[in-house]
C-alpha positions as CSV (number, residue, x, y, z in Angstrom):
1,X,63.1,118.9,26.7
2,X,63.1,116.1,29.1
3,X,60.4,114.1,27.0
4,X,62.1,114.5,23.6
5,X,63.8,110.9,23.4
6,X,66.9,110.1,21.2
7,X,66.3,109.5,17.1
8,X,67.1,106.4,15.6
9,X,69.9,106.2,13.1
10,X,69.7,107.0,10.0
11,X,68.9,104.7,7.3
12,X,71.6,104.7,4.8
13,X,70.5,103.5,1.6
14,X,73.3,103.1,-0.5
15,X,72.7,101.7,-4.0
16,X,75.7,100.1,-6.2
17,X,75.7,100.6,-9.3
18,X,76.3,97.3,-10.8
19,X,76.5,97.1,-14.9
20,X,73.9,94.2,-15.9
21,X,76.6,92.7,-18.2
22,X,79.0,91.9,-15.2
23,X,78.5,88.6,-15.0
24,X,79.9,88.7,-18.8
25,X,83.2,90.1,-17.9
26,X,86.6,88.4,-18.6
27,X,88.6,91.1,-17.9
28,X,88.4,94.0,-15.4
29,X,90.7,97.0,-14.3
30,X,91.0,97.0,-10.6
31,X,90.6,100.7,-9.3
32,X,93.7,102.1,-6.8
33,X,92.2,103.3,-2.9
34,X,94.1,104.7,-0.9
35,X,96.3,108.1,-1.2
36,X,97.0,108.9,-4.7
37,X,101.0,110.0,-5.6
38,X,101.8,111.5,-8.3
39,X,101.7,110.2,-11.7
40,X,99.8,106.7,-10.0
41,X,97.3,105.7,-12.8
42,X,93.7,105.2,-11.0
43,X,93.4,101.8,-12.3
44,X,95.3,99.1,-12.9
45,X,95.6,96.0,-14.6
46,X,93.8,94.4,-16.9
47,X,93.5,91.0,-14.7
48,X,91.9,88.0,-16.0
49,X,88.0,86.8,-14.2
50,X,88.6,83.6,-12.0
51,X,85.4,83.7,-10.0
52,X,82.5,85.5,-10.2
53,X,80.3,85.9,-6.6
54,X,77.5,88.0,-6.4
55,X,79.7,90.6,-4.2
56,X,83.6,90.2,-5.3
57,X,85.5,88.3,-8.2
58,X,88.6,86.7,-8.0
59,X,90.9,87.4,-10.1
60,X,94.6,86.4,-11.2
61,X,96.9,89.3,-9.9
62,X,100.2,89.1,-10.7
63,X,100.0,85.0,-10.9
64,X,98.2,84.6,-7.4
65,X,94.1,84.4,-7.5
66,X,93.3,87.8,-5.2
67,X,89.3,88.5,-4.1
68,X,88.3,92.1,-4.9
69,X,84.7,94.0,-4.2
70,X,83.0,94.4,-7.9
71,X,82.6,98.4,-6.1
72,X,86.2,98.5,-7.4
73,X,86.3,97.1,-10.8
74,X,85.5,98.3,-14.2
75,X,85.3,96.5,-17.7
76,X,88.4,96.1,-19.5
77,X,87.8,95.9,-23.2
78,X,90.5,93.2,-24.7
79,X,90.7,92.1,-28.3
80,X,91.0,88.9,-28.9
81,X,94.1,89.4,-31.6
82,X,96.1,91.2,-28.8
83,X,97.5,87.6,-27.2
84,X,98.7,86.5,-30.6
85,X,102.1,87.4,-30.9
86,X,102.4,89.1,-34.5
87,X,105.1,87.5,-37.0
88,X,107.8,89.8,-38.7
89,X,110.1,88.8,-41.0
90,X,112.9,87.6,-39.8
91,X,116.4,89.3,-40.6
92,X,119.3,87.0,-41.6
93,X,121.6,89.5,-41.0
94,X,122.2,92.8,-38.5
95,X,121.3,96.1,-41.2
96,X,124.7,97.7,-41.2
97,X,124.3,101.8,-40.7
98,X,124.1,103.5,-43.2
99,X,127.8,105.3,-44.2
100,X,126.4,107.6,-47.0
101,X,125.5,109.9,-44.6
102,X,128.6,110.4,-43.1
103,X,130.8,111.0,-46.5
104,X,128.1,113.5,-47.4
105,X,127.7,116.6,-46.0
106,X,124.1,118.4,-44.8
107,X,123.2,121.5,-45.0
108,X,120.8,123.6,-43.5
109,X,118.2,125.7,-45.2
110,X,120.5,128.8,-45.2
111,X,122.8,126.8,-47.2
112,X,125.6,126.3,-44.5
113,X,128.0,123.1,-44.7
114,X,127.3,121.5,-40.6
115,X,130.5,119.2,-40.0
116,X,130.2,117.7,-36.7
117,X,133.5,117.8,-34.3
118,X,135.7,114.6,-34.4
119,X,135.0,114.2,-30.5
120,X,131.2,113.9,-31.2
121,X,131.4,111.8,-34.5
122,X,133.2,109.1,-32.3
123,X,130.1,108.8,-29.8
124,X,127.1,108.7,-32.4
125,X,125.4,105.8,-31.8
126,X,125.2,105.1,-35.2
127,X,128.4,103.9,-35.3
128,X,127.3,100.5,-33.5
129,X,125.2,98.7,-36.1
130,X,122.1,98.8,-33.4
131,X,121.5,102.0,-33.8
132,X,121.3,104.4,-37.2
133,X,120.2,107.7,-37.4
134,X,117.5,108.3,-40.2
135,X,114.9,111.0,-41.7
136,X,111.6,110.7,-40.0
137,X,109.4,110.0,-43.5
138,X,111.1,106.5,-44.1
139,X,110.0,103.6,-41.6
140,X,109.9,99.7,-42.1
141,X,107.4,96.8,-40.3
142,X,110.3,95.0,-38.1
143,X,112.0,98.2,-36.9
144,X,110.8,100.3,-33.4
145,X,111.1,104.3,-33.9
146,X,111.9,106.2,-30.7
147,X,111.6,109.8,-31.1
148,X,113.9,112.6,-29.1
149,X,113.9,116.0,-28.6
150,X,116.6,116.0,-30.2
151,X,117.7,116.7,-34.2
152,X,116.6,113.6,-35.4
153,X,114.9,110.2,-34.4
154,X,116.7,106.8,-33.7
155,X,115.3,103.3,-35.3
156,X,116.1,99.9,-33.3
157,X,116.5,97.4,-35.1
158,X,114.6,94.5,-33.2
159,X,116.1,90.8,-33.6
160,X,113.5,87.9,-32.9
């Protein structure tokens, strides 16, 4: 045992995989290190190339040019249409909501007349000309559907 002497250390051959068409790059998602929480995507961005090295890129983070290791980046894929802003026609005026369905009544499949309370009609968003409460199968270009869990869905009307 006394003759045995003390092994080297061992050689660590660590290869990176780096893509060939890096150098090609214009945008990259910068992965997230550290301790994940919940519901904290694993990558972030997309940021825009600055610099290209043969180790780290710079890139524009946020408006400030920040170095990161290429170990941490991966392609984003960007279309070029998706920094033209798309044109809508514009509205002259707001759409008022739509009354008809208040001086009608609904009923369900059984056939029953549904009359909603006075103290709920008053706070129906519908009432404000914003907001308008409206079957699912109609839709429009210049409008933004948000869907519920509730009875119905609820169309903003956007203004540009």
């Amino acid at each position: 045992m006394s003759q045995l002497s003390p092994s080297g250390p061992r050689q660590q051959n660590v290869v990176s995989r780096v893509p060939k068409d890096i150098n090609t790059w214009t945008h990259v998602f910068v992965r997230n290190d550290g301790i994940p929480s919940q519901l904290r995507p694993p990558y972030s961005g997309p940021y825009k190339v600055i610099k290209r090295e043969p180790k780290y890129f710079v890139l524009d983070i946020g408006g400030k040019r920040n170095t990161v290791s290429i170990d941490r980046l991966k392609k984003a894929f960007i279309e070029e249409d998706l920094h033209s802003v798309p044109s809508f026609p514009r509205k002259d005026s707001a759409t008022p909501a739509n009354t008809t369905d208040s001086a009608q009544p609904r009923h369900t499949k059984s056939g029953r007349t549904v009359r909603w309370p006075a103290r709920v009609l008053n706070n129906i968003p519908h009432r404000n000309p914003i907001f308008q409460f409206y079957d699912y199968t109609q839709s429009a270009l210049n409008e933004y559907e948000l869907s519920f869990h509730w009875w119905t869905f609820i169309r903003l009307h956007t203004v540009f």
